[in-house]
N, C-alpha and C positions, 0 to 999 in steps of 0.2 A: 454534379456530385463533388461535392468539396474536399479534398484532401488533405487529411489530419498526419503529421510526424508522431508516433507514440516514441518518446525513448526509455529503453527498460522494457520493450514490447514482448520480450522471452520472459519476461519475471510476472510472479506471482500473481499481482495488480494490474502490470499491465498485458499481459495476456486476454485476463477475462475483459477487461476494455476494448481489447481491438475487437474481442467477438461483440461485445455490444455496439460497438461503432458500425461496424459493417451490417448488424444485422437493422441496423437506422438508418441504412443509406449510405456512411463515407467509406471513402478510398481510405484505406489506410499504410502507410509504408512502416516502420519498427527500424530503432537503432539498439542492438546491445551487443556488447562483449560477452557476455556470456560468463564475464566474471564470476557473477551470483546465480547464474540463472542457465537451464537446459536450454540448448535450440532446438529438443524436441518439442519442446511446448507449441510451436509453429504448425507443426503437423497435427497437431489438436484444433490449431483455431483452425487447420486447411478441412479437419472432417466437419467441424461442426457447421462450417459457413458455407462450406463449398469454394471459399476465396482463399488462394495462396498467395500469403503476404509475403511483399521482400522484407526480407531481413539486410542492415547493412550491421556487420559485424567492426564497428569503429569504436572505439577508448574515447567519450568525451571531453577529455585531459589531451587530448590530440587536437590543435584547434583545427589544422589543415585537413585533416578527416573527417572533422565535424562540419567543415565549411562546406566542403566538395559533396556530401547530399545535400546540402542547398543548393548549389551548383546546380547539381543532375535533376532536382525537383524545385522550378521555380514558380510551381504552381501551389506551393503549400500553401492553405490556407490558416490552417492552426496546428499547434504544438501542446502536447500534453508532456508533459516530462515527472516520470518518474524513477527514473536513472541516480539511483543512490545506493551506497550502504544505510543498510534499516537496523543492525542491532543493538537490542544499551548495550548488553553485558561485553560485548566484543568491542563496542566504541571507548567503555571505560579503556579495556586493555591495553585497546592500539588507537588515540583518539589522533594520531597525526594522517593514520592509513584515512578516518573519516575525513577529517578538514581536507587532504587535500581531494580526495576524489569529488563528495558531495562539493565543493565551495567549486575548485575549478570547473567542471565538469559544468554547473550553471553556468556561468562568468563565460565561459566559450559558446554556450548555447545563447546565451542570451547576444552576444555579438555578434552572431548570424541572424538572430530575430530582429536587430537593428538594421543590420544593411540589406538584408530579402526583405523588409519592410512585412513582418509576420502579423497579422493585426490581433491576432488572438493566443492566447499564452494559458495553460490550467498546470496550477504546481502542485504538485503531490506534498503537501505539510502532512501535521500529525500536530497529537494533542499534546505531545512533550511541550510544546509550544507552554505550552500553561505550568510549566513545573507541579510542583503541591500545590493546588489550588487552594483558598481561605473557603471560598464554598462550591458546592455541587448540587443539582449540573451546573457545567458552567457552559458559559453565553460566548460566540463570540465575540463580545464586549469585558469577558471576564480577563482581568491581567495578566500579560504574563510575564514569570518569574523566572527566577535564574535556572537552566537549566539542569535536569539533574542528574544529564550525560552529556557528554562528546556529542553524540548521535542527537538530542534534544536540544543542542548548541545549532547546529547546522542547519537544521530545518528553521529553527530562529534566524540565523544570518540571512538564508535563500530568502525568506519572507522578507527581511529587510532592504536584502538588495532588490528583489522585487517590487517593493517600494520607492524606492530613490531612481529605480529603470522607469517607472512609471511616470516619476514626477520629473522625471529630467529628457522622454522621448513624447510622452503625450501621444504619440500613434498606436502605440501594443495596448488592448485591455488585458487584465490578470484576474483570473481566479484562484485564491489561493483555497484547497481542500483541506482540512484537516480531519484530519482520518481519524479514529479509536482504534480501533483493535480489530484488522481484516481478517475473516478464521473462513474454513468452509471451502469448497470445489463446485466445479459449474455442475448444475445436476446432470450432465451427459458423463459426467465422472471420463472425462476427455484432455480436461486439461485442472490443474489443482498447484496447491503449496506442493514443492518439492526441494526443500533446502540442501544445497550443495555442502557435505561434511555436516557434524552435529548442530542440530536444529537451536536456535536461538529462541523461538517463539515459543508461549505455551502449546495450541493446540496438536502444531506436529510434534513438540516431544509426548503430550499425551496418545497420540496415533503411533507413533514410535516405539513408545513402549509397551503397550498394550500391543503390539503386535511381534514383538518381543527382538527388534533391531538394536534397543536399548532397555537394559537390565532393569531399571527401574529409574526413578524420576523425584528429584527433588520438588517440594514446595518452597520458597525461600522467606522463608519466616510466619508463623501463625502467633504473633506479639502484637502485630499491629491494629491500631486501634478501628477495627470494624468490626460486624455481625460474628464472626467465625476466629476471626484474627490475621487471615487472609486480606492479602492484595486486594482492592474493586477495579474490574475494568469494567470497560463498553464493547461486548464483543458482537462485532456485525457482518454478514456474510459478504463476501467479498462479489457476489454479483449486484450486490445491492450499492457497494463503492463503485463497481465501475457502472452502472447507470447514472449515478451522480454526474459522472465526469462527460457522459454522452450528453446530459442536460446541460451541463455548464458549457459545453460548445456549442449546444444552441441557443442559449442564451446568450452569450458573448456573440453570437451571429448576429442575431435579430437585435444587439444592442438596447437587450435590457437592463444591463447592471445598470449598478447608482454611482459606481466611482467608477476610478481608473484601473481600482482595487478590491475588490470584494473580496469576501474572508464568509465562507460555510464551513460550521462543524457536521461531522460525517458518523453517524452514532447513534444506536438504537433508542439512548435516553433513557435505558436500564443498568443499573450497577451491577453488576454478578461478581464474585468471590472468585477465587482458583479452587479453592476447597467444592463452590459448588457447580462451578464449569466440572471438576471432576466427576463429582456426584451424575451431572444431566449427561456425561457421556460413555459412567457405566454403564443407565438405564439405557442408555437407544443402543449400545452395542451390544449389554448383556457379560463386557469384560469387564473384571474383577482389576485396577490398576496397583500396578505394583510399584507404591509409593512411601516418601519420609520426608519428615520437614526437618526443615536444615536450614542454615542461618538468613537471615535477611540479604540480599545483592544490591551491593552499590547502585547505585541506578535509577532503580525503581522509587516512585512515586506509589503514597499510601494509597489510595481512593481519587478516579478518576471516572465521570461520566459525561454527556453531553447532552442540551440542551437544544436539537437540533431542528425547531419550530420554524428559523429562519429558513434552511432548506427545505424543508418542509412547502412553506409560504410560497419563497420566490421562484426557486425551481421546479417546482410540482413534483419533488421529492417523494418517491411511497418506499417505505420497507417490507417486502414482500416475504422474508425467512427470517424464523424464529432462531432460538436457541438449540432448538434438537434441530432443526433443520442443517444449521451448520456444522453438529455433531454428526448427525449421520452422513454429510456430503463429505466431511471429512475424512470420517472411519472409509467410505467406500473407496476415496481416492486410494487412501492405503493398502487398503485389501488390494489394489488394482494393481498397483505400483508392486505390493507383494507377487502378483501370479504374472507378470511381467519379466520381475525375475526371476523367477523360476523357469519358466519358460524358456530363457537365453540358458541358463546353465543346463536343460536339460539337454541343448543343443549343441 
C-alpha cells in the first residue's frame, strides 16, 4: 500500500482527496496548520473511511518541521500538496502574506522531496495560471498571461519552480493540476467548503447568505462583456478534483506521463455566469437570494473555461456531478453546518 503526504489535508480540496485516496487503496498521512482550514474536517474523512488519518499540525515556512515528517515517514511514496492561501480578493490586499506562505512553504517541501528521494510530486495549480485568456476553452497549451492577482502570481511561480526542480533533479515526476472553480461537498454531507471568517469564494457566500450568516451578497460587476454581463467560470464539484488527483498518482506510479512535467486542466468545459450559478441555486434550494451588483473586483478575470479532453484521454478522467449537483451538496453542507450550531448553543 503506498503512502501518500497530502499537505493541506484539513482543507477544502484536500480533505475530499484523502477520502478518495484511501477509498483506492493508499495510506495517507496530512500536514496542516489549520491556518485556513478546521481539524474537524479529519473526523469527517475518519467516519466516512473508517481510517483515522494523522494529522501533523506543522507551518510549511518551518523547514525543520517540515523535514522531521520525512524523518518519521520514510516510506512516503508520493506528495500531493495543496497547502496554500487560495483567495484573489484577499491576495490583492495582503499579496506579501501570499508570496511568502505559498512560495516558501513549496521551496521547503520540495527540499525534503529531494533528499527523501520522493519520486512522485501532484501540485495543486489553478486556472489563474492563464490570466484573460485571448480565447476559450482554453488548452493546456493555451498561454499564460500576466497574472491578475497576487494569488494567480504564485501558483505561476510554484509551476515554474516546479519546472526548473524537474529539469535540474530528473528523479521526482510532477503533475501539475490546474483546477477551475472547486464548489460542492462529499455527498455524505460529512465533510465540505467551510471557510474560516468571511468567505472569499462564490459558492459559500451564496450558501451563506441564503442561509442568512450574511445579509446579502454582492455580484461584482454585470458590465462585462458576456451573455448576462457577469463573470464566466468553470465550476466543478470538488469530489470530481480530488479523483483527478487519486489518478495522477497512478499514473505517475505506473509511469505513464510523457514528461518530467505534465500539466492537466481540471474543469467541467462548461462557462456558467455568477448571475446564473445563482439562478441554478435558487431552483435546487427553493431560496430566494438576497442580492446587488456592485462594482467590478480587482482580480477577477472576464470569462474563463477549460478544455479538459487531455484529462479526460490520459487519466481516464469522468465528471460524475453536474451543476445542481454541486448546488445541492452545497446548500446541505450548510444546512448541516447550520443545525451543528445550534446544537452547541443549545448546550
Amino acid at each position: 500500500m503506498a503512502k501518500i503526504l497530502v499537505t493541506g489535508g484539513c482543507g477544502f480540496i484536500g480533505s475530499h482527496t484523502i477520502v478518495d485516496l484511501v477509498e483506492h487503496g493508499f495510506e495517507v498521512i496530512s500536514v496542516d496548520d489549520n491556518s485556513g482550514s478546521s481539524p474537524y474536517a479529519m473526523a469527517g474523512i475518519e467516519k466516512i473511511t473508517g481510517k483515522k488519518i494523522k494529522n501533523y499540525k506543522v507551518d510549511l515556512k518551518n523547514f525543520d518541521e517540515t523535514r522531521a515528517v520525512f524523518q518519521e515517514n520514510p516510506d512516503i511514496n508520493g506528495v500531493i500538496h495543496f497547502a496554500a492561501y487560495k483567495a484573489v480578493g484577499e491576495s490583492v490586499k495582503e499579496p506579501l502574506k501570499y508570496y511568502e506562505n505559498n512560495i516558501f512553504g513549496l521551496v521547503n517541501l520540495l527540499k525534503c522531496v529531494q533528499e527523501f528521494r520522493i519520486d512522485d510530486f501532484v501540485f495543486s495549480s489553478s486556472c489563474t495560471v492563464y490570466g484573460n485568456p485571448d480565447t476559450i476553452p482554453v488548452t493546456e497549451k493555451s498561454p499564460t498571461k500576466k497574472a491578475e492577482s497576487p494569488y494567480g502570481a504564485t501558483k505561476q511561480m510554484g509551476e515554474e519552480i516546479l519546472q526548473d526542480f524537474t529539469r535540474a533533479t530528473k528523479n521526482t515526476n510532477i503533475i501539475l493540476l490546474r483546477y477551475f472553480n472547486p464548489v460542492g461537498a462529499h455527498p455524505s454531507i460529512l465533510i465540505g467548503e467551510n471557510p474560516i471568517g468571511k468567505p472569499q469564494n462564490l459558492i459559500p457566500v451564496i450558501t451563506q447568505t441564503a442561509i442568512g450568516k450574511l445579509p446579502k451578497m454582492l455580484v461584482y460587476g454585470n458590465d462585462y462583456d458576456t451573455r448576462d454581463g457577469s463573470c464566466v467560470r468553470d465550476f466543478i464539484h470538488v469530489c470530481d478534483i480530488a479523483h483527478a488527483h487519486t489518478l495522477s498518482i497512478q499514473y505517475l506510479a505506473a509511469k505513464k506521463n510523457s514528461t518530467n512535467c505534465d500539466i492537466f486542466n481540471l474543469g467541467t468545459g462548461d462557462g456558467v455566469t455568477v448571475l446564473e450559478a445563482i439562478k441554478t441555486f435558487e431552483e435546487v434550494s427553493g431560496v430566494k437570494l438576497n442580492y446587488e451588483i456592485g462594482p467590478r473586483r480587482p482580480g477577477d478575470v472576464i470569462a474563463i473555461y477549460a478544455n479538459n479532453n487531455l484529462a479526460v484521454t490520459e487519466l481516464g478522467w469522468n465528471i460524475q456531478y453536474n451543476l445542481k449537483d454541486m448546488m445541492k451538496t452545497a446548500w446541505d453542507w450548510e444546512l448541516k453546518i447550520k443545525e451543528a450550531e445550534e446544537k452547541v448553543k443549545s448546550n
